[in-house]
N, C-alpha and C positions, 0 to 999 in steps of 0.2 A: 303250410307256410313254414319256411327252414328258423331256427333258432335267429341264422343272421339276417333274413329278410325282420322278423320283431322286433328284433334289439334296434334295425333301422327305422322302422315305422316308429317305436318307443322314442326315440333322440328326436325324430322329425318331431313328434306331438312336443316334447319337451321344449325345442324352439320354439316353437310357435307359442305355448304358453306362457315363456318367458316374455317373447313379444309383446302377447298380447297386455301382461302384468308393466312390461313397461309405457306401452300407450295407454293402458288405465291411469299411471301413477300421471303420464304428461297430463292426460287429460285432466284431473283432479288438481293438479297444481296450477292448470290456464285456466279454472272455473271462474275466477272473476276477472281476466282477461277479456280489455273489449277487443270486439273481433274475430275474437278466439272460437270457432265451433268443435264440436265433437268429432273426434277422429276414428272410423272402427278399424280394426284390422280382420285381412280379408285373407280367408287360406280356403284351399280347396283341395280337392283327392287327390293326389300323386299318382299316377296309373302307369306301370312299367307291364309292356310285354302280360296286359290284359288283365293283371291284377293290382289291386290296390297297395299301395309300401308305404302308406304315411301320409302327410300331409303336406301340399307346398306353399309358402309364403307369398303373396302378393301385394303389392303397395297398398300400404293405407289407404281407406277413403273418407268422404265425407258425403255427408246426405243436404244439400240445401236445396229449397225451395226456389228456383230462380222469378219464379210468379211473384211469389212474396216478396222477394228480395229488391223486384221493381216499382212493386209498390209501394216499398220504403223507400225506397229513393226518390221518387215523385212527388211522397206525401211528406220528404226533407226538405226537399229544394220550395216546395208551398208555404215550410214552415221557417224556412232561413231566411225568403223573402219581407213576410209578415213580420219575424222578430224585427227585421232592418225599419218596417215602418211603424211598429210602437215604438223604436229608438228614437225616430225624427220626427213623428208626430207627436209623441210628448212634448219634446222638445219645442217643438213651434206649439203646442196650447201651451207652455210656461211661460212663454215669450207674448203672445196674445193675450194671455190672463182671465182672469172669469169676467164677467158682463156688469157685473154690481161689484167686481173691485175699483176704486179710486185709481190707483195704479194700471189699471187697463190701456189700452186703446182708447174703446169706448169709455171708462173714466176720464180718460185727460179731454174726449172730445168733449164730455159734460160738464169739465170744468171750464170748458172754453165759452160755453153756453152759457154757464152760470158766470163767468166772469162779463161777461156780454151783458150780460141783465142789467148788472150793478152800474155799469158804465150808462146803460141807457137810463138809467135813475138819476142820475148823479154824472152827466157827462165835462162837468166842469169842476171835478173831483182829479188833481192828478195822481192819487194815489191809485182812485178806479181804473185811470188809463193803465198806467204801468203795472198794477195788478193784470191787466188782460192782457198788455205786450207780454209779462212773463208767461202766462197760462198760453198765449201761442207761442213763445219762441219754446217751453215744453213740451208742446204738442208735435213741432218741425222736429226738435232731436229726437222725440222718443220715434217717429217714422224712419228716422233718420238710424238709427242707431238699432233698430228692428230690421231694416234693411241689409245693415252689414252683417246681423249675425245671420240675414237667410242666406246673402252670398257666402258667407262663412262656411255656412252647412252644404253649401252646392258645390263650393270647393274643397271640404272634407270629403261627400260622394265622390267627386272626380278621384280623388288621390286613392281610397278606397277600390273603386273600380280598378286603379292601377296595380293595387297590389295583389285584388284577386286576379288578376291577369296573367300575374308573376307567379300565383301558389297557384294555376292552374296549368299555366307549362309544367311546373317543377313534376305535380302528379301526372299529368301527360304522361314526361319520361318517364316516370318511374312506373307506371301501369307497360310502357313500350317495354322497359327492359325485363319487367317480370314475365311480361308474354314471352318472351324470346327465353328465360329459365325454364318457362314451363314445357314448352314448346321441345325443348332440350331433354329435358326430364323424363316428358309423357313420351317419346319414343324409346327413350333407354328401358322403360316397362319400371322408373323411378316413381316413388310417391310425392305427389307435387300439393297434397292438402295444405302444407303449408305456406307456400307460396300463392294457393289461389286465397287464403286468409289475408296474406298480406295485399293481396291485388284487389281484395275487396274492398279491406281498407281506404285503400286509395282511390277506387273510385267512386266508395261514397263520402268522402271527403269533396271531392271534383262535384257529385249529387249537390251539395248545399251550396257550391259557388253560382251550379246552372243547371239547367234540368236537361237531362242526358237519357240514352237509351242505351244498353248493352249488347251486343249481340256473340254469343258463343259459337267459336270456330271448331270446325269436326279437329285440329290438332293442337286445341287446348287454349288457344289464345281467343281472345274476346279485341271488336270493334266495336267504337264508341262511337255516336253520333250524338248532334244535340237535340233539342228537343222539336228544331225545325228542321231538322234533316241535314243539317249538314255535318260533313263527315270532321271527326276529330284523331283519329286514331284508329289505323288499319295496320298495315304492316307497319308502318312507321307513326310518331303524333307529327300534329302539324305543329306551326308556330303561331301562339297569339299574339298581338301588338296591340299597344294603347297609346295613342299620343298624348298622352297627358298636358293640358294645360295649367300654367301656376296661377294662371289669375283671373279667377269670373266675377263676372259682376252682370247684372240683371240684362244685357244688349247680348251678352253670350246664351246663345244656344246651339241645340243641333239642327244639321238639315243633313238631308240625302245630297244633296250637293256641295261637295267638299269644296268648294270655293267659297260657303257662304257659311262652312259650320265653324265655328267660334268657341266649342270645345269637343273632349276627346271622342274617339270612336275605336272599339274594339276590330281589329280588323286578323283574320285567320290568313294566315299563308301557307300556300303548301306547292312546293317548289317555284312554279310561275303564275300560279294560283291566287289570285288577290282577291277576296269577300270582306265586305263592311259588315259585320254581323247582328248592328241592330238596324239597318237597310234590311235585310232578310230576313228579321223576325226571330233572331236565333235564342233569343233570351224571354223568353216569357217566365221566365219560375228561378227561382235562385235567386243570393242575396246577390250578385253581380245586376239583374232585373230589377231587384228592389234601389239597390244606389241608381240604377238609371231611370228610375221613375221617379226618384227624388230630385236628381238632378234637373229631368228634362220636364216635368210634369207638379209634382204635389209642390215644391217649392216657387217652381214659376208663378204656380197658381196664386200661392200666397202672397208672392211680390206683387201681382196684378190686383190683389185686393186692397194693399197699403197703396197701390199706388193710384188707384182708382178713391181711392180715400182724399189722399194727398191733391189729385184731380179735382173733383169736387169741390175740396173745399176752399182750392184757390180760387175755381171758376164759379163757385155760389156768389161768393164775395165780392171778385171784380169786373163782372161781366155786367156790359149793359146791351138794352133792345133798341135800336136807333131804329124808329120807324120810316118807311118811306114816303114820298111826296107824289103828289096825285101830278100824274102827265095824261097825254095825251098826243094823237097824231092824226088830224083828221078825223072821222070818227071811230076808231081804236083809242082804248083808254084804259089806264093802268097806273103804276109806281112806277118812279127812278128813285134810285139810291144811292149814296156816293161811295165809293169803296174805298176812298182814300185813308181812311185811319182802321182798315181791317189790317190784324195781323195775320202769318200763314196760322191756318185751323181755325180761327175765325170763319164766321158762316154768312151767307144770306139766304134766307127762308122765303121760300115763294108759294101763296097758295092760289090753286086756280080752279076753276068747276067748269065741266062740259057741259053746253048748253044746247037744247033743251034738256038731257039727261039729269041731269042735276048731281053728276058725280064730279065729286073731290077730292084732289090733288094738293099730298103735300110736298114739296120738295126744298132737299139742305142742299144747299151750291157753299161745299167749303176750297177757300181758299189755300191754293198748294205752292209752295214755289220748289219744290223738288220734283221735276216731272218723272224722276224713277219711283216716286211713292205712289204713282197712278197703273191702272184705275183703283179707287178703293172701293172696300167691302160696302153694300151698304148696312153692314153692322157697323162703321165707323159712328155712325150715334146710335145713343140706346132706342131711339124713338122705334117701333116697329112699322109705324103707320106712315114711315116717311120715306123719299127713294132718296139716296143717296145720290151726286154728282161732285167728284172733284175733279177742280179746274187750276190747269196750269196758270197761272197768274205771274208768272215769273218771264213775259213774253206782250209784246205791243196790244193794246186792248183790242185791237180786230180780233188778234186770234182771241183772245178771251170770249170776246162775243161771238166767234163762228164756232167755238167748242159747246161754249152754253147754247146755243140754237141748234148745233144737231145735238146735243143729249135730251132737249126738247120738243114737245108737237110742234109742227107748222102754225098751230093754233094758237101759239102764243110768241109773239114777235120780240126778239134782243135785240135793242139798237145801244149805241154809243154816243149821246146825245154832245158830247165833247166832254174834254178832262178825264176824271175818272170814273164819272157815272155812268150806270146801267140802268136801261128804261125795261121793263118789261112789259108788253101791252097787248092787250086781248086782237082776235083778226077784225074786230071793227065791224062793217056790214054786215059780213058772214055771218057772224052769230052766235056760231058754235064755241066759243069758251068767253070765259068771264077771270078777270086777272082782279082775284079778292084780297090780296095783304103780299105786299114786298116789306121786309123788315133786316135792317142786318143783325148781328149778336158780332160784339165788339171787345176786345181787352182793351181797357186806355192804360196807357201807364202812367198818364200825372197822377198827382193826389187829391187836387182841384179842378171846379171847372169842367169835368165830363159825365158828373152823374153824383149818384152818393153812395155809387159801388167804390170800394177801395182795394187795389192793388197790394193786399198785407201778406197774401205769401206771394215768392219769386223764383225761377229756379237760379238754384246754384250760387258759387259764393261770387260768378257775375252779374248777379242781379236782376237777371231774362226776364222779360214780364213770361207769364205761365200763359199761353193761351191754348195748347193740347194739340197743337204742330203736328201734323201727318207725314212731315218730311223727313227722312232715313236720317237716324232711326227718330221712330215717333218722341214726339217730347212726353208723353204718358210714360214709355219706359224707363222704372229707374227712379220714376221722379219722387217719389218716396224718399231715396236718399240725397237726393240732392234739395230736397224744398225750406224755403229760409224766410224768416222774419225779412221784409224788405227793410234795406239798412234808415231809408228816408224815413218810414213812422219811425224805428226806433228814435231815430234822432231828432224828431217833434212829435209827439204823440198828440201836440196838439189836431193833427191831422185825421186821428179817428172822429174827432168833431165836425172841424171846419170843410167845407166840400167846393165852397167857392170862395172866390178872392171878391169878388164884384158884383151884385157889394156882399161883403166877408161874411160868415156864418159866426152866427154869437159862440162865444165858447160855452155858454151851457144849453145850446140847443142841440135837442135829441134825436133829431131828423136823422143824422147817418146812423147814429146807433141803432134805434131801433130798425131800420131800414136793412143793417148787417145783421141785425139778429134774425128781422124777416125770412133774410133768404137763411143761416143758416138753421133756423129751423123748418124750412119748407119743405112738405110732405109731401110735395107731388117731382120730387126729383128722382129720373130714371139711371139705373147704373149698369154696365156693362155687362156682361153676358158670360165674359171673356172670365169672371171672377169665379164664376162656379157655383152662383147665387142668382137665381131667375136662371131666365132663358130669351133665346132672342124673338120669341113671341109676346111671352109675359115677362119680360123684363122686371127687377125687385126696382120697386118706387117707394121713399119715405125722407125723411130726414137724415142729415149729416148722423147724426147719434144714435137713429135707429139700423143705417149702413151699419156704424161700426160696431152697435152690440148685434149684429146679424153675423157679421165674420167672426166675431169673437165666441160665437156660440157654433158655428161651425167648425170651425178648427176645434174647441172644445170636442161635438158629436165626434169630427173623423179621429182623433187621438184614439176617446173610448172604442169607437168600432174596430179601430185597427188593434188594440187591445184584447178585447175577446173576441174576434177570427182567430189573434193569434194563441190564445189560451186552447179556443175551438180544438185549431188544426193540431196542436201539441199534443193534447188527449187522442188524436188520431194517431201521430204518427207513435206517437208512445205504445198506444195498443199493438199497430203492426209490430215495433219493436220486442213487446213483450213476446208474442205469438213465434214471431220469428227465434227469440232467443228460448223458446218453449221447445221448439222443432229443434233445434240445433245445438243450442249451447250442452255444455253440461252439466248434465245429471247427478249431482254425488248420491243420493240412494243407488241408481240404477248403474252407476262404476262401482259403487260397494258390491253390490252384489255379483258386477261382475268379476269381481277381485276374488271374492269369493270362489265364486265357477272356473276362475283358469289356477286359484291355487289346487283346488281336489284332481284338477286335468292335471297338472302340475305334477302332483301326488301320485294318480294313478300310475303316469306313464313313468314317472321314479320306482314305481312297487313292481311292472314291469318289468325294467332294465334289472330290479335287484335277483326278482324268480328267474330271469332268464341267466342272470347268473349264476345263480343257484345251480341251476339245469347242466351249467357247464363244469361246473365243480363235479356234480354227479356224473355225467360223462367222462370226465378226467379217472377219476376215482374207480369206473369200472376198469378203465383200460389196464390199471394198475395190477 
């Protein structure tokens, strides 16, 4: 090797040690940098004309785990979700409150009970009255006022939902135009370690709005998809869209039919390319997943609970059972019933038994006058053992009667005996069935005079009698916030007493009272299915107060669960993080030491270049 091949291999090493002392010092000063991994610097033999001359520089690298790396992002978007529902599940058991506070739900429903008592003791007490008007007109606000903070919270998700929409394009672009530096870079033979830092950054930022998959391209740039395949960024991102709505309230929801959905929807475009992307399933994971399961699902659910409360205890209250009247038709024999003081959702109950067989038949024939709200479920009442039929009634009684005869057997005969009655009657000779109880269930709205049910909650500040309407939209939706002290007791209380005019009810007879206390404490009432409490098999049966410390202890449980999953999944994703920034971050013992290792290389290749000048002074000095 010639004196000047050394002196160049010597400079080459002294580069590169220099180098490498200046990516030790970056490194050491981005240690607590998030995001920031360990950068090595990468040289290799220099070989001219089959011998070695030094050493040559090559971009920096970086060593990550892409395995891992996905699994952080999975086990983020798991965990951004879950933090979203201990936020709103607190939130609602705060608002629900515990089972044995006064201040509850269930508190004010047992002060309604206990104010009930005292009235039935003492019904010619006006202090008792209006002690129980206030314990109900508190019970209607606190529904009432529970209601708006659920829509509250459903229109907070909405607006949320919009803004990760917004920081999710913003990363989009800036994940697109980092690929296009890197992409630029990795051809030039540039070091682009730090740019793929920064691109990670960003897209596990993008991880915790929605659960995403990465894929790396053989020319440096990575495409993103979501976690249902659909694509989000290849050569170029797409564009997200939210149509944001400003104002929900319990009737707004979603549907896959954008004529019927009533709030917003995430929708991906990419150039003529139009996807609704919770129609597709795009969002399972991430807090964007989490707002839309609050919005469309854990809150709903809740409104459906106050409002099945609210339900209940209007229809405990003012509902009565008008029995039917024995008919007959030659020898076929049965009930008629008059339908003329049913309201829509109002029922009549028909039971019949096949004969000889001896099986029975229950059937609810509810009254519809919206024929778009037909056919209903028959989960439309809680009962399981009953078949549902809704009947247009908003049409000439033939058709009523030729609708109710075909949704029933031949075996049992609808006739229209005149006005508004319905006869139902077994087929008479034949034999085969037996027509055992017609009875209607009716809302009156006097005060008097139809039972010693009372009409005390209404909806709305018009006054509606409540009777649980199946016509679009159902009168159960909502009615949580809308349910009011009817204005008429207020302004005689003497009316929780008196039930008839003719001849009048003493003012300290305790017949309605106790009769209202009856039904609201009555243990054999079924509640809907739809609340997320029973099932529509085993439907939850109990008391007004036993419904409401059941929800109240729910909401309670789903808070705490949503709570520790979320502490759960945190210790997960934290370990990955650990592990990951174990593998990659830096090291300050192991840059010390390399600091170390490139100052002696450093050294050498200095002590080199000085002997090799040495070498040249001596040569000079012979020539002399």
């Amino acid at each position: 090797m010639s004196l000047y091949t050394a002196i160049g291999s010597a400079i080459s090493g002294l580069n590169a040690s220099q180098a490498g002392l200046d990516l030790v010092s970056r490194n050491i000063a981005n240690s607590g940098t998030p995001g920031y991994t360990r950068k090595t610097q990468v040289v290799q033999n220099n070989i001219a004309g089959g011998e070695g001359i030094g050493v040559q520089l090559l971009a920096a690298t970086r060593n990550v785990d892409r395995f891992l790396q996905q699994q952080i992002r999975t086990e983020g978007a798991a965990t951004a979700r879950l933090n979203v529902y201990t936020t709103f599940l607190g939130r609602i058991d705060t608002m629900f409150g515990t089972p044995e506070s006064n201040s509850s739900i269930a508190g004010s429903v047992t002060a309604l009970e206990t104010r009930l008592q005292a009235l039935a003791t003492t019904p010619d007490d006006p202090a008792a009255r209006q002690t129980f008007l206030n314990a109900a007109s508190n019970l209607a606000s606190q529904l009432n006022s529970m209601t708006k903070q659920i829509q509250g919270m459903r229109q907070e998700a909405e607006q949320n939902i919009s803004a990760a929409v917004s920081q999710a394009n913003t990363l989009l672009k800036s994940v697109a135009d980092l690929n296009n530096q890197i992409a630029q870079r990795q051809a030039s033979s540039l070091s682009v370690a730090d740019l793929q830092d920064k691109r990670d950054a960003a897209i596990n930022s993008l991880s915790q709005l929605m659960d995403l998959k990465a894929l790396e391209r053989d020319d440096g740039t990575v495409a993103l998809f979501t976690g249902g395949g659909q694509l989000l960024l290849d050569k170029q991102a797409v564009q997200l869209t939210f149509d944001a709505h400003l104002n929900l309230d319990a009737v707004s929801s979603y549907n896959i039919d954008a004529s019927k959905r009533t709030v917003g929807t995430v929708t991906l475009q990419n150039g003529t390319t139009s996807v609704d992307l919770i129609a597709s399933g795009a969002f399972r994971s991430g807090s964007i997943a989490g707002y839309l399961e609050m919005r469309d699902k854990v809150l709903p659910q809740a409104q459906a609970q106050l409002d099945e409360l609210a339900s209940q205890l209007a229809l405990s209250l003012s509902q009565e059972t008008v029995a039917g009247t024995a008919a007959s038709s030659g020898p076929a024999t049965g009930y008629s019933i008059d339908t003329s003081t049913l309201l829509s959702g109002n029922t009549i109950n028909l039971t019949y038994t096949d004969t000889p067989a001896g099986t029975k038949h229950n059937v609810t024939i509810v009254k519809v006058m919206d024929p778009s709200a037909l056919p209903l479920s028959n989960m439309a009442t809680s009962d399981p053992n009953d078949v549902v039929i809704g009947i247009n009634f908003n049409q000439p009684m033939a058709g009523v009667v030729a609708d109710i005869q075909a949704a029933l057997p031949a075996s049992v005969a609808v006739s229209n005996p005149g006005g508004t009655t319905l006869s139902f009657l077994d087929d008479g000779a034949a034999g085969t069935s037996d027509v055992n109880v017609v009875s209607a269930t009716v809302t009156p709205a006097s005060l008097a005079d139809a039972g010693t049910g009372l009409p005390l909650f209404v909806d709305g500040t018009a006054q509606r009698p409540y009777s649980g309407s199946f016509d679009n939209p159902p009168q159960i939706t909502g009615f949580a916030g809308r349910i009011a002290v009817n204005k008429a007791v207020l302004a005689d209380d003497t009316s929780l007493v008196i039930y008839q005019t003719s001849p009048q009810t003493l003012i300290g007879d305790d017949t309605r009272p106790n009769d209202l206390l009856r039904r609201l404490t009555d243990g054999s009432r079924l509640y809907s299915a739809s609340t997320g409490i029973g099932s529509a098999t085993t439907p939850f049966a109990g008391s007004l107060d036993s419904f409401a410390r059941r929800i109240v202890s729910f909401q309670s449980s789903q808070a705490a669960n949503a709570s520790s999953d979320a502490q759960a999944q945190q210790i997960v994703s934290n370990t990955l993080e650990d592990k990951f920034n174990s593998d990659t971050g830096v090291n300050i013992d192991t840059e010390m030491s390399n600091l170390i290792m490139l100052q002696n290389t450093y050294a050498a290749n200095a002590r080199v270049i000085t002997t090799i000048q040495n070498l040249f002074q001596v040569l000079m000095s012979i020539g002399k």
